[in-house]
C-alpha positions as CSV (number, residue, x, y, z in Angstrom):
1,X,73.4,23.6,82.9
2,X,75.9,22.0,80.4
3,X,77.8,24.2,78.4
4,X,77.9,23.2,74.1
5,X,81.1,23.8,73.0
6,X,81.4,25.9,70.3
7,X,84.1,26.0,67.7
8,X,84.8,27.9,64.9
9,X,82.4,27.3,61.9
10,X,83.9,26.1,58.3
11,X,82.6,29.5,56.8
12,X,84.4,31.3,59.8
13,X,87.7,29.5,59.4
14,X,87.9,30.2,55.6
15,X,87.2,34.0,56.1
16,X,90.1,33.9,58.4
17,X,92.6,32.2,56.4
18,X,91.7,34.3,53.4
19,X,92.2,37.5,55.2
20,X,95.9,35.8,56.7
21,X,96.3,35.6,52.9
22,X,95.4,38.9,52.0
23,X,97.8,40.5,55.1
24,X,100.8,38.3,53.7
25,X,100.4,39.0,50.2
26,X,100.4,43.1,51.2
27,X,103.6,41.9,53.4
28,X,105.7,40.6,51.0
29,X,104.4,43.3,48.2
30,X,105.8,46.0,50.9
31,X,108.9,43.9,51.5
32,X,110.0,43.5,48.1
33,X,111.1,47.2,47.0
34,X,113.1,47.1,50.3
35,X,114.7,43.8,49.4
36,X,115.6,45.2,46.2
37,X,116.9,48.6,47.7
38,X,119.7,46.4,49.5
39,X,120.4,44.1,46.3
40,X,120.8,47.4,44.3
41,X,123.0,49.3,47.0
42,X,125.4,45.9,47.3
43,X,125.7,45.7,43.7
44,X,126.5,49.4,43.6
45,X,128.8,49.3,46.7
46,X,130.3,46.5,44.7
47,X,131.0,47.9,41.5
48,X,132.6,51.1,43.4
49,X,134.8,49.4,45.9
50,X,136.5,47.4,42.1
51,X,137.0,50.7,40.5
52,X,138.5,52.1,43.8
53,X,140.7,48.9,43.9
54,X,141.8,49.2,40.4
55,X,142.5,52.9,40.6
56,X,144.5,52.3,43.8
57,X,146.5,48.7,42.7
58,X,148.2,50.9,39.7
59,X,149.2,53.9,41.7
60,X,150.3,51.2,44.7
61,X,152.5,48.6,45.6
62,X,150.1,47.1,46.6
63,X,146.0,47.7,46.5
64,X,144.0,45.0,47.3
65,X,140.0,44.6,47.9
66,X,138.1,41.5,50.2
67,X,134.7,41.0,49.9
68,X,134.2,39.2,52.8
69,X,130.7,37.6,54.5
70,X,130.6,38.5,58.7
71,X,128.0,37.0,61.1
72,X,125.7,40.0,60.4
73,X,126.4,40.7,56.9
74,X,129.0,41.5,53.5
75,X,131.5,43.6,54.1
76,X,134.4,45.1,51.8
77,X,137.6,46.3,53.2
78,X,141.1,47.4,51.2
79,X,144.6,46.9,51.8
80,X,147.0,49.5,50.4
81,X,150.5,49.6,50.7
82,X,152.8,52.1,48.4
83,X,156.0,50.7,49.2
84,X,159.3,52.0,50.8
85,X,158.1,51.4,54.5
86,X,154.8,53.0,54.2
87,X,153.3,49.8,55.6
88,X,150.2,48.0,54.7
89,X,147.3,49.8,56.0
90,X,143.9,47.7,56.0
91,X,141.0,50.7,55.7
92,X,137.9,50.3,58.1
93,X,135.7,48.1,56.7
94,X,132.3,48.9,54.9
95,X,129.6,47.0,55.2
96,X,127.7,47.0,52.0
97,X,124.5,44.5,52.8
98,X,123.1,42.6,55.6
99,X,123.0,39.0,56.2
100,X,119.8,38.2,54.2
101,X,121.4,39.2,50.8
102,X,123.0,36.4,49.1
103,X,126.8,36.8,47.2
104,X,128.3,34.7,45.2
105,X,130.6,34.5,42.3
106,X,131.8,33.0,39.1
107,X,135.2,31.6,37.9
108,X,136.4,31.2,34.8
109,X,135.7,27.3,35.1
110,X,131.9,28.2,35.4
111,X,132.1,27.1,39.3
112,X,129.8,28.9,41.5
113,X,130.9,29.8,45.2
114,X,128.6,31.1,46.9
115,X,130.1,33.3,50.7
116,X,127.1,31.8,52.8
117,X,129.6,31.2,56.0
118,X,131.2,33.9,58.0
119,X,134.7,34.1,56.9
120,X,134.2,33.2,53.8
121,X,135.8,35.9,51.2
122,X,137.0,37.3,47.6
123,X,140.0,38.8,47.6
124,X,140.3,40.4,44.3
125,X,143.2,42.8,42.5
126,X,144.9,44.0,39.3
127,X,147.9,43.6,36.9
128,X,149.7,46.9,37.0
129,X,151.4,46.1,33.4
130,X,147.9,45.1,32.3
131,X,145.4,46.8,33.8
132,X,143.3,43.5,33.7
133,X,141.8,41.5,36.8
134,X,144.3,39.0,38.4
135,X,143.5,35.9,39.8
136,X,141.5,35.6,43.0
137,X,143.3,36.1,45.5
138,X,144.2,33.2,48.7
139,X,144.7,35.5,51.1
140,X,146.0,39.9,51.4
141,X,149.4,40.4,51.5
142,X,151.1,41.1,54.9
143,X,153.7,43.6,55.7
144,X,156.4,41.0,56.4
145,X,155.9,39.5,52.8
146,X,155.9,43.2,51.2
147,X,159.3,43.8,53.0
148,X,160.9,40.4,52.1
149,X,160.0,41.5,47.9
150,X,161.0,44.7,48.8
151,X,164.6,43.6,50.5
152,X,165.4,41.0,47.5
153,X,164.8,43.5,44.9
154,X,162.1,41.3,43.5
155,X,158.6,42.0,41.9
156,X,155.8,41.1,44.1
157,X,154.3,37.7,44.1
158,X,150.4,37.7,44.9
159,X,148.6,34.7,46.3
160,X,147.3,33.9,42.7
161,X,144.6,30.8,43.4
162,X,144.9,29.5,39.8
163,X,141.4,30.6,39.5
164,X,139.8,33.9,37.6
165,X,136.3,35.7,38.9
166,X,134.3,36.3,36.0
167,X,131.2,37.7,38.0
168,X,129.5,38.6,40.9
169,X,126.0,37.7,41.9
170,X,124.3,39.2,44.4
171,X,120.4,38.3,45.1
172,X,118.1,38.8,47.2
173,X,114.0,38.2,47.0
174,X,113.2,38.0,43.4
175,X,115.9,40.6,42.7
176,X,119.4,39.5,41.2
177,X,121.9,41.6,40.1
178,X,124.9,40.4,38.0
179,X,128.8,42.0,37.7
180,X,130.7,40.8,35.0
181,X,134.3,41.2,35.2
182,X,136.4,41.8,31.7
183,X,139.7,39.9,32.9
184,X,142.0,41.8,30.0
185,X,140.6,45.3,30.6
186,X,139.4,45.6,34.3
187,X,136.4,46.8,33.3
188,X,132.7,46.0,34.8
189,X,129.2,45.6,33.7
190,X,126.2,45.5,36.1
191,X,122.8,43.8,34.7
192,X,119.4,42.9,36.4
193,X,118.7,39.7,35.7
């Protein structure tokens, strides 16, 4: 006896692809608030790790904050150094998001940079004279270079870029959140965009 071969009919196949529809659009509903959770704990993690910087860079020789993009997410670590052979000392890194939140930020040019790669980084600190933002940083400071400004009797130099950070943006899903740096004061603002 010959066998017909039976395939789905058109009326099945569009019940199926509506319910597919109906499962993803609960998916993404349920993802969302989550997505948002991580934008919202970067941002604050963020915004924390600047005052801690700021609050640390006038009481230090040295205090120094690297946002800083790893395999598996953002991470922010500081490196503190109060002077007379106290050494630098580079705290544990914190990782404030995973690798499916985006970060990226402004300079005073209006250039974007986003920190898509690993390595990739923001290495940010203050005037002590002015309590401002300095430029972004090239790289930290090492104990060998605090040592030779020490020795020479010399004020610090920093690894000024030429370039100012006038925001942060950190997104993620339909979520984007937005810290704006006041260069002269060192203050921040944090707004949903």
């Amino acid at each position: 006896m010959k066998k017909k071969n039976q395939g789905f009919t058109l009326i099945e196949m569009v019940i199926a692809v509506s319910i597919l529809a109906i499962l993803l659009g609960m998916l993404s509903m349920s993802l969302n608030p989550v997505i948002g959770f991580r934008v919202q704990r970067a941002s604050g993690s963020i915004q924390a790790a600047i005052a801690k910087t700021r609050i640390e860079a006038m009481s230090r020789l040295v205090g120094e904050m690297k946002l800083e993009r790893k395999a598996d997410g953002f991470y922010i670590s500081y490196y503190l150094d109060r002077g007379k052979n106290s050494g630098v000392k580079e705290e544990h890194p914190e990782k404030i998001s995973p690798a499916g939140v985006k970060i990226s930020y402004m300079t005073d040019a209006g250039e974007e940079v986003d920190l898509n790669t690993p390595g990739d980084f923001l290495i940010l600190t203050f005037d002590r004279e002015t309590g401002g933002f300095r430029e972004i940083q090239t790289g930290v400071l090492d104990q060998t270079e605090i040592d030779a400004f020490l020795n020479s009797n010399q004020n610090i130099s920093f690894k000024d870029s030429g370039k100012r950070c006038s925001a942060i943006l950190i997104r993620g899903g339909s979520h984007t959140k937005r810290i704006t740096l006041c260069q002269a004061t060192g203050e921040v603002d944090v707004e949903e965009l």
